[in-house]
N, C-alpha and C positions, 0 to 999 in steps of 0.2 A: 362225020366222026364214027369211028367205026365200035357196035355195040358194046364191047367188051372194055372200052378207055374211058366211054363216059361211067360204069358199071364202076371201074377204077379209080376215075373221080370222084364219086359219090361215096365210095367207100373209104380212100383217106380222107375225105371233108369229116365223114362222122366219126372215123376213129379219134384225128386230133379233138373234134367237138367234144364226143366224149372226155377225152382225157384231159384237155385241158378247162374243163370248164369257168367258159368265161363269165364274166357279172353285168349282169343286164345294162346292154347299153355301153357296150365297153370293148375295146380290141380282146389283147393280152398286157396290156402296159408298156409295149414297145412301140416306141415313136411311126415308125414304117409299118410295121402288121397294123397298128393301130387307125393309123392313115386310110392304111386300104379296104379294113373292114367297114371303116366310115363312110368313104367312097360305096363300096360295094352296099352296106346297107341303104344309102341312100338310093340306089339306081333298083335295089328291090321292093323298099317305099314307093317308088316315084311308080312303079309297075303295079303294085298292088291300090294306088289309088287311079291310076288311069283304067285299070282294068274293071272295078267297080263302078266307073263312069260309062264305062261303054264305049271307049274310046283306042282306038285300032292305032295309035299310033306306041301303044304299051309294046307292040311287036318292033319296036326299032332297040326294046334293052332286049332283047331275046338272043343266045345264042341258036347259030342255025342248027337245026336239029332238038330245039329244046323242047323238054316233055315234059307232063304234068299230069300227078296224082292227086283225086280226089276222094280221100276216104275210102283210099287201096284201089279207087279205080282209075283206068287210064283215061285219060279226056283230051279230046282234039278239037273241042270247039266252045266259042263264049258261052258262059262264064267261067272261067278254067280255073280260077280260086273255090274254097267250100264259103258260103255263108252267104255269097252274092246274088241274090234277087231278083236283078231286074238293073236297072239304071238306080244308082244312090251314091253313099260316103263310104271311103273306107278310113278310116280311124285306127292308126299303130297305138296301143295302148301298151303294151311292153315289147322289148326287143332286146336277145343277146347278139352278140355279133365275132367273129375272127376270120382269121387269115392267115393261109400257110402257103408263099409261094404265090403260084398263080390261081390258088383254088380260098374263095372262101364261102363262110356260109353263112345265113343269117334266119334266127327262129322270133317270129313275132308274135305276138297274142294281139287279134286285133274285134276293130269290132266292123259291122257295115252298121248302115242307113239306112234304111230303103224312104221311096217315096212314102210308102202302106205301111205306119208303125209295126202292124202284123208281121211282118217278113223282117226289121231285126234282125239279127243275127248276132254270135259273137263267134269265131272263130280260131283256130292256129294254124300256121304256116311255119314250113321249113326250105328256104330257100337255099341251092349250092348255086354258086356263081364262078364264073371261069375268065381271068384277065387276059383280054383281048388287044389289039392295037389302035383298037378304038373306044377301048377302056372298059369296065367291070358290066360283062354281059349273064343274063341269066341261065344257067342249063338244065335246072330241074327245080320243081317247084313240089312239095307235097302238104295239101294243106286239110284241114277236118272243123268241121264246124263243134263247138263247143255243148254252147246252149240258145236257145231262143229267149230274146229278153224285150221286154216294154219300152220306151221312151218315160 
């Protein structure tokens, strides 16, 4: 995909984001957008707790070419979310979600795990997601760790 489309994606996912702001956990209240942002939220859950696990098969929701920021930096290798440690849990703790089209997005507040109470974390993420013919794949992820917090 050529730099300038995914750049184009990313920027009408956050305009609509912006403007329509949706309510945690929720499409837009339309039957079909509502569907897919579900769908879509769910395939960027299911990535953000494989990927906390250590588990290489989180690259099968990935569209090709997908990038990932980490607290403004580019990252090309695991751990590619903010807050993750080592091998642990990832825990959605809030989530808004929509869908415009073939493009949606989804922003979490979550927390990790770790083995080492110490490493904790609580984090945010901003996932845009792009529907594929093999259904809602990821194309950019930008996530920031919160706070460090106790068990």
């Amino acid at each position: 995909m050529p730099p300038w489309r995914a750049a184009s994606l990313a920027a009408l996912a956050m305009t609509a984001a912006c403007a329509a702001r949706p309510q945690a956990g929720t499409g837009f209240g339309q039957a079909t957008i509502g569907d897919d942002a579900a769908a879509a939220r769910s395939v960027a859950q299911a990535f953000l707790e494989l990927e906390a696990q250590g588990d290489s098969s989180a690259d099968s929701l990935l569209a090709p070419g997908a990038d990932f920021l980490m607290t403004g930096v580019r990252v090309v290798s695991r751990p590619r979310v903010a807050g993750v440690n080592g091998p642990g849990q990832a825990f959605v703790e809030e989530a808004s979600t929509g869908a415009a089209g073939a493009i949606a997005w989804v922003v979490f507040g979550y927390r990790f795990t770790a083995r080492t109470p110490a490493l904790n974390e609580r984090a945010r993420g901003t996932f845009i997601l792009e529907k594929q013919r093999a259904g809602w794949r990821i194309r950019h992820v930008h996530t920031s760790m919160v706070e460090r917090w106790e068990r």
